[in-house]
Structure formats: structure tokens, C-alpha cells
KENUMAR-797214 format. One record per residue (C-alpha): residue in three letters; x, y, z. Coordinates in pm, whole numbers, plus 32768, in hexadecimal, padded with zeros to 4 digits. Layout:
<keros>
KERO  residuo    c1    c2    c3
KERO      ALA     X     Y     Z
...
</keros>
This chain:
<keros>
KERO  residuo    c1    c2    c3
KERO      UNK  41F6  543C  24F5
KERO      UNK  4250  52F2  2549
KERO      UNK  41ED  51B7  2482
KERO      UNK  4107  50D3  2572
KERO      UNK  41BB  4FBD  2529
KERO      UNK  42D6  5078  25BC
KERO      UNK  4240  50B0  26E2
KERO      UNK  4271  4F91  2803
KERO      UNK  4352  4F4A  2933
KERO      UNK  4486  4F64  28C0
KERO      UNK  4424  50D3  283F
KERO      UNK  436D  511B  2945
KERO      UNK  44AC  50C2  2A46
KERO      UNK  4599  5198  2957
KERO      UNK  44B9  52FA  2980
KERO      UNK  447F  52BB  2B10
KERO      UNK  4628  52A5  2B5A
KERO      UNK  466B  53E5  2A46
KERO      UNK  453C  54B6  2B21
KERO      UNK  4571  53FB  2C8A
KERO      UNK  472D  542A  2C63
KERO      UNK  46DE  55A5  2BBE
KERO      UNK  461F  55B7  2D18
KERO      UNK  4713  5557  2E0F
KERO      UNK  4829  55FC  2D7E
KERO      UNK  4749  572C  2DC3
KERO      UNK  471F  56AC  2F2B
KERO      UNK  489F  567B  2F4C
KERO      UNK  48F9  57C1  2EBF
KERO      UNK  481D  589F  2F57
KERO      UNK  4785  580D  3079
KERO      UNK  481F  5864  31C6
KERO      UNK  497A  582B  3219
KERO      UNK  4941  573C  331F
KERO      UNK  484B  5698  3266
KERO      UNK  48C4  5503  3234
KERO      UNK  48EE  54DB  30A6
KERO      UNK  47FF  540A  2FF4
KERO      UNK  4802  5326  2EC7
KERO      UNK  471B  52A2  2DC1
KERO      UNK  4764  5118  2E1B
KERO      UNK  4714  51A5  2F9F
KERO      UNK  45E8  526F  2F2D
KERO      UNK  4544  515F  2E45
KERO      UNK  441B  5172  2D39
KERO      UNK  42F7  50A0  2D7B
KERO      UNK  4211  51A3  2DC2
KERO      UNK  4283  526E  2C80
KERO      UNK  426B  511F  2B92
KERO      UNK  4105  50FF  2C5A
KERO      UNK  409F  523C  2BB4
KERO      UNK  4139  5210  2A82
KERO      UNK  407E  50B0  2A4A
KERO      UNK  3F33  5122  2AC7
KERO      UNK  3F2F  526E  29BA
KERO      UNK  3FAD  514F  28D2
KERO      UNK  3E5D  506C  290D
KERO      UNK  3D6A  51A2  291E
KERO      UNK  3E31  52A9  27F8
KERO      UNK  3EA3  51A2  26EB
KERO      UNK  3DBC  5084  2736
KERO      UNK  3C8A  5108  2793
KERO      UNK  3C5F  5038  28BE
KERO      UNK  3B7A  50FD  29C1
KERO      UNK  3B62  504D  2B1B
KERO      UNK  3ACB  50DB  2C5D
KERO      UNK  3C12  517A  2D17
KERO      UNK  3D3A  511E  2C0E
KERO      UNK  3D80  52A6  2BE4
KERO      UNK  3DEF  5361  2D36
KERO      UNK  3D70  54DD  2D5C
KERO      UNK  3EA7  5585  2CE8
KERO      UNK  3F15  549D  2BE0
KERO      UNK  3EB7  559E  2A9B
KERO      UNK  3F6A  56D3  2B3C
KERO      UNK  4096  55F3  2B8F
KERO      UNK  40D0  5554  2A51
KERO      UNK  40B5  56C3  29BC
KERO      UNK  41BA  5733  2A96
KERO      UNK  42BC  55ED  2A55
KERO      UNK  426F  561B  28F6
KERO      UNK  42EC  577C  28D5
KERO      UNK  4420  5702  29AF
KERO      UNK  4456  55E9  28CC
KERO      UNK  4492  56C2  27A6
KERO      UNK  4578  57C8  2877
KERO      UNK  4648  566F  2921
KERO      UNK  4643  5582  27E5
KERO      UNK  4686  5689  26D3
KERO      UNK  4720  5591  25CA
KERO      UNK  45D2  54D9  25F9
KERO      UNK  44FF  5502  2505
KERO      UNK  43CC  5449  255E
KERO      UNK  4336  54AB  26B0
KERO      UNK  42CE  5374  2786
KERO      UNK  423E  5446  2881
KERO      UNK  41BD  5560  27A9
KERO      UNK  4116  5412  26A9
KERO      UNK  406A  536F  2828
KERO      UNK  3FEB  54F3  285C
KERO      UNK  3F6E  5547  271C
KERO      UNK  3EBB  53E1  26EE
KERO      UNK  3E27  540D  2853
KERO      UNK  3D7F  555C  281F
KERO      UNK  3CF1  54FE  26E2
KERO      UNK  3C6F  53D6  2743
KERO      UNK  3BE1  5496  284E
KERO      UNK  3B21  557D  2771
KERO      UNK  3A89  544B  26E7
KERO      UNK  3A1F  53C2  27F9
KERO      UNK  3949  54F3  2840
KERO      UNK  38DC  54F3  26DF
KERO      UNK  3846  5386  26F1
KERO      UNK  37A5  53D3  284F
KERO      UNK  389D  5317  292A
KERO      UNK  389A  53A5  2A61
KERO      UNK  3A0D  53B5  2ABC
KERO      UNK  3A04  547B  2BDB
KERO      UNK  391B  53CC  2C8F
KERO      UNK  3A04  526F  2C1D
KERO      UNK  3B2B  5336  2CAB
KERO      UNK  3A99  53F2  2DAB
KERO      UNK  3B5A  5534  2D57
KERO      UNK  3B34  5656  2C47
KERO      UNK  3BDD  5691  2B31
KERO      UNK  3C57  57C2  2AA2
KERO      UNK  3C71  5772  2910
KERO      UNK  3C64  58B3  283A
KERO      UNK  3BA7  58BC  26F5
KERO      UNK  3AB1  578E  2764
KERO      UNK  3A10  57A9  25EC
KERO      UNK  3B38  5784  2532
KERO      UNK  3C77  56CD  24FB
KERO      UNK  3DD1  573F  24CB
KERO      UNK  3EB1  56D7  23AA
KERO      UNK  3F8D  5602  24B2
KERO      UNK  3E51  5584  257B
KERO      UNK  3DFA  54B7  240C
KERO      UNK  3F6A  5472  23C5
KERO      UNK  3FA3  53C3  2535
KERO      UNK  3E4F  5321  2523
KERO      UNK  3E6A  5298  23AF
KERO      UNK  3FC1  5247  23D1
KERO      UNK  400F  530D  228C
KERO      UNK  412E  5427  223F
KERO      UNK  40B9  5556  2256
KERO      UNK  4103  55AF  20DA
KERO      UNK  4023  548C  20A4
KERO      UNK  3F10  5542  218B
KERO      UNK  3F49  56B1  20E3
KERO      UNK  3F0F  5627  1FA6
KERO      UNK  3DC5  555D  1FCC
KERO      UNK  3D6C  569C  20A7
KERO      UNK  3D9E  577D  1F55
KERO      UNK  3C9A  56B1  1EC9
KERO      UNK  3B71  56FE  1F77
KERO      UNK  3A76  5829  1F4A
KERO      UNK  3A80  594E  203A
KERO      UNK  396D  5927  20F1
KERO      UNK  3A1A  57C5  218B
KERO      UNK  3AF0  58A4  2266
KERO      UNK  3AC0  594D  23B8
KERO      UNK  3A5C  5AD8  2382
KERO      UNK  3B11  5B07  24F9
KERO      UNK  3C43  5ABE  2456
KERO      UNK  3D25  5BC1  2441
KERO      UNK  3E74  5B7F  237B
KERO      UNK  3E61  5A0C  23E5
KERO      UNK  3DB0  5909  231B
KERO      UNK  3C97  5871  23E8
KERO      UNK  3BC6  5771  234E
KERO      UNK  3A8E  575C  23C0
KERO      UNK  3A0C  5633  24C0
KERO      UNK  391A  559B  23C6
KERO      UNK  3A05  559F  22AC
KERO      UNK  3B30  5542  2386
KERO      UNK  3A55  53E9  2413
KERO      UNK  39F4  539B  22A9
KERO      UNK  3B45  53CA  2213
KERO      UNK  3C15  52F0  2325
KERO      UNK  3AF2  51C1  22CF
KERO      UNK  3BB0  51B0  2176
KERO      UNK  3CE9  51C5  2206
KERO      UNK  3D8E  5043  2214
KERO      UNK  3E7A  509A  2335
KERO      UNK  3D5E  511D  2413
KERO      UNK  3CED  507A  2531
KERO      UNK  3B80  50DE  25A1
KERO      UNK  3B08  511E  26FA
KERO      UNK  3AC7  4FED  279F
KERO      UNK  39E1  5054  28DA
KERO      UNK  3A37  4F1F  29CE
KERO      UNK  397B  4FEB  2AEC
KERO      UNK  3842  4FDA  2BAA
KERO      UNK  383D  4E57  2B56
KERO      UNK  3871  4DE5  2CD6
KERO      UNK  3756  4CE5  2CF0
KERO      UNK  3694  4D28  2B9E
KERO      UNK  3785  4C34  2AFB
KERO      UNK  3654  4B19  2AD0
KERO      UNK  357F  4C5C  2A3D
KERO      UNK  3663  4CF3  2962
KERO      UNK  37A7  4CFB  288B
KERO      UNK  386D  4DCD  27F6
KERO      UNK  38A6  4D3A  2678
KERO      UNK  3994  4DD6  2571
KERO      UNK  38E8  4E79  242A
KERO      UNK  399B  4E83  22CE
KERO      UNK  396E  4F66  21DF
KERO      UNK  383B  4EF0  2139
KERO      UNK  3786  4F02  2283
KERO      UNK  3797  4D90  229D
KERO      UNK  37F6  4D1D  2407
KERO      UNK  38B2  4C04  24BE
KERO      UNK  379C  4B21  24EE
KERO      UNK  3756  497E  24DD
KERO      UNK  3725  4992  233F
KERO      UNK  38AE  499C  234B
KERO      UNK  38BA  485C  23A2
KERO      UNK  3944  475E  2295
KERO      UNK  3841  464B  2265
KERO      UNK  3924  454F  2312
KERO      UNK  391D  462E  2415
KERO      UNK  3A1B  4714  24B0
KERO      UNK  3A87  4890  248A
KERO      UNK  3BBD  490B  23E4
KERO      UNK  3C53  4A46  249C
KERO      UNK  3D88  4AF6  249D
KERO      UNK  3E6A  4BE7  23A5
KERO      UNK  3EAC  4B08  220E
KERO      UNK  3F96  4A25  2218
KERO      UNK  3FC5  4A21  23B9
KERO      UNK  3E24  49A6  23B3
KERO      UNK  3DC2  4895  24B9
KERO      UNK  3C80  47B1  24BB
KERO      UNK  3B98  4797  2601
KERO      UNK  3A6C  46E1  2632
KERO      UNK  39A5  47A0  26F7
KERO      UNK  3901  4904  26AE
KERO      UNK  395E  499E  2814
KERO      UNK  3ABE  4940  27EF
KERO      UNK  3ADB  49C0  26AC
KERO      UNK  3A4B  4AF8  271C
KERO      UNK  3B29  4B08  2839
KERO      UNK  3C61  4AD5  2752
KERO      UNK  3BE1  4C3B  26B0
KERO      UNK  3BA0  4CF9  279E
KERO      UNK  3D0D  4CBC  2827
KERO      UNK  3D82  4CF8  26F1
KERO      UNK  3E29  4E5F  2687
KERO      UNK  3D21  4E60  2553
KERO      UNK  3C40  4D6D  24FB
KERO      UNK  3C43  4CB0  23C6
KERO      UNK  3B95  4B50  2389
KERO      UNK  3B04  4A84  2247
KERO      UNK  397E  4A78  21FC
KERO      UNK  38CA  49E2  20CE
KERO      UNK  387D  4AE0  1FCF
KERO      UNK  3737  4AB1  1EC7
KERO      UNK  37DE  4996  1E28
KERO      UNK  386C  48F0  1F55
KERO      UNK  39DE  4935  1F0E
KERO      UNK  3A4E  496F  2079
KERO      UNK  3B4C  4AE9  206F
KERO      UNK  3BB7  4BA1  2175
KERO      UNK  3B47  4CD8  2204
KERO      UNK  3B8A  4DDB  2304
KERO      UNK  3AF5  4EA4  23EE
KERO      UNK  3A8D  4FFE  23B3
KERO      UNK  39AE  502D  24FD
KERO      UNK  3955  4F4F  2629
KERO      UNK  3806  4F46  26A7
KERO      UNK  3710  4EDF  27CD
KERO      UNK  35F6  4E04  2764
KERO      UNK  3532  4D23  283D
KERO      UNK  356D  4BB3  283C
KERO      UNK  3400  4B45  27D9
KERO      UNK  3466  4C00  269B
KERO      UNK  3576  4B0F  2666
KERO      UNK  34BE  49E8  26C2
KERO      UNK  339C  4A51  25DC
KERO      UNK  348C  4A17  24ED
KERO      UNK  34ED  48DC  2547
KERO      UNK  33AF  4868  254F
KERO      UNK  335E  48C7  23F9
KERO      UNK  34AA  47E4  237E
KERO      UNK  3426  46B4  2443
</keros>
């Protein structure tokens, strides 16, 4: 699989002209002989780097949003995948077959946590073994090698796996969600959905691992938030922009106090919806 950080425009442009030129060559050579010849700077690639970015925000960073996925988007990335490794055979790591791999298990998860994706993308989705995960869905998703995986994998008891699986190592849903959450490399599901004119209701805050979430106690007592990956970290003043500077970011990570007031960093391990008077309850208390 492909490392994430690996994985951006420049990438993305190389795999669309090795599958889009493999294509019109096709067309050339065996299309009709009065067809006109075609090229890959003729042809173009917007609408394949569309796809490609769009599996990118749901697959790797979790990011669901009301119609960012179009209805054939799984079964297509399946397909380029498997053409990938016939077209690019000195490749070793798949972009395509990383963007598929990420995007069905992040699927499965969705389901898992109750997120009703098809309704959010208004189309079905054919994922096999919904209850489990496959070695390369945690690799793509935890951005880890698959030795790495195998390994961790060989650790756990029996009864973690999938009893459909049949000669392939399925892990099952429960353990799979639990065992990405330790994962540093992982991005959790951020459900931006469904927010369209709850926004002054509700908001969708980042949780760390201690269950502790994004709130107005991370503010330093001179006010202000700090946000953003160590050492690349910015300061804002207020708590909305903060939060906005998260949820745009590929995984969260800002500073809180801990029990002695020593401000470290953290990162997110879920997002989740909670009402605003929650929040301002909160603030309240502080005052």
C-alpha cells in the first residue's frame, strides 16, 4: 500500500496518464480503422483526479459529506486497481488499489458506527464481509506495512476474527474499530453531514483517546487555542476558528491542559456530534 503522505496531486496526476495513455492506446489500436486517433493531452484527466481526490477525503481521511462519493466510485476504483497492478508492474505500492482498499474499509465503519452512508450518497453499496476487515483494509487505513499489520494481527485471541473467513484473515468490525483508535497514522471518521442549518445547535468536536474532547477548557488562560500537527502548531483566539482549523485538517491534533496544567498535545481518535448548550455549559462553569 501506499504511504498517505505519498498520496497527493502529483501522485494522483502520475496513475491517471499510466491508466488514461494505457487507454487510448487501446482506442488507437483496436478501435475502428477510420476512427480519428486520440491522445492523453487531447483526452485529459479532471474527471479521473475528481475521483481520485474525493476516495482520498472519504477512504484515508474519513471525511463523509452529503454527495462527495458518486454511485459507481467503489466498483471503479476496484477495477483501476486491478489494472494498476497489470499496467504498473514495477510498482510496488498500488495508489489505486491503497484509495480502494481505504474506501471500503472505511465504509464498513461507517455502517458499524450507524452512519447512514447510503442515504448521504444516495446509492448502495456492495462491500463484502460488512463485519470484518481485511488485512489491507487496516494496512491502507492505518497507514502501516502490512508485515507490521500481520504481526500485531498474530497477537490477538481467536475469537477477534471473523468465523466467515475462509483462508483470508478477517478481523472482526469491533476489534478492527478498536485497534485503528491506537493506531497514530489513523484518521477517524469525521461525519461533516446532515449539519445544513443545525450549525448554531450542534458541532462536530474531535475526541482523544482518553475520551476528553475539543472543547473551551483548551483554552490557555490568556486566551487562545493552539491547533495544528508539533512543531507546524498555530495559535487562534477564538474556539470556532480553532475548531474549524481541525476539522479541515487530515487528523486532528491540538494542546489541552492536563491535571497539572502542563498544556501537551493530543489527537483525535473519534469525532463526535454534541449539542452546543453542552459546550456552553461548559463555558459557563469556567466563567
Amino acid at each position: 500500500m501506499e504511504k498517505h503522505q505519498n498520496l497527493n496531486e502529483q501522485a494522483f496526476t502520475m496513475v491517471a496518464k499510466s491508466l488514461l495513455t494505457y487507454f487510448t492506446y487501446c482506442l488507437n489500436e483496436y478501435s475502428g480503422y477510420e476512427t480519428p486517433r486520440i491522445d492523453y493531452e487531447t483526452v485529459g484527466n479532471e474527471q479521473f483526479l475528481d475521483m481520485l481526490e474525493r476516495l482520498f477525503r472519504c477512504g484515508i481521511n474519513g471525511q463523509v459529506i452529503e454527495g462527495d462519493l458518486a454511485p459507481n466510485d467503489l466498483d471503479d476504483i476496484e477495477k483501476f486497481a486491478k489494472l494498476e497492478s497489470v499496467i504498473d508492474v514495477l510498482t510496488q505500492n498500488g495508489i489505486c488499489a491503497t484509495l480502494f482498499h481505504a474506501l471500503s474499509g472505511r465504509l464498513k465503519l461507517c455502517l458499524h458506527e450507524g452512519i447512514p452512508i447510503e442515504d448521504i450518497y444516495d446509492t448502495k453499496f456492495y462491500i463484502s464481509h460488512e463485519n470484518a476487515l481485511s488485512v489491507r483494509e487496516l494496512v491502507a487505513l492505518s497507514n502501516t506495512s502490512e508485515g507490521a499489520v500481520r504481526n500485531e494481527l498474530s497477537k490477538m485471541p481467536a475469537s477477534a476474527f471473523s468465523k466467515e473467513a475462509t483462508g483470508k484473515q478477517l478481523l472482526k468490525i469491533e476489534e478492527a474499530a478498536e485497534w485503528l483508535k491506537s493506531r497514530k497514522e489513523y484518521k477517524p471518521t469525521k461525519n461533516l453531514s446532515g449539519m445544513t442549518g443545525l450549525e448554531k445547535e450542534y458541532v462536530n468536536v474531535p475526541v482523544a483517546s482518553d475520551g476528553t474532547y475539543f472543547s473551551y477548557a483548551c483554552a490557555y488562560k490568556r486566551g487562545g487555542y493552539t491547533v495544528g500537527e508539533k512543531g507546524d502548531e498555530i495559535k487562534v483566539e477564538s474556539f470556532d476558528e480553532a475548531l474549524d482549523y481541525l476539522i479541515n485538517m487530515p487528523h486532528a491534533k491540538w494542546r489541552r491542559p492536563n491535571s497539572a496544567g502542563n498544556y501537551g498535545i493530543v489527537s483525535a481518535v473519534e469525532w463526535r456530534r454534541i449539542p452546543r448548550s453542552e459546550l456552553n455549559k461548559e463555558l459557563f462553569e469556567m466563567l
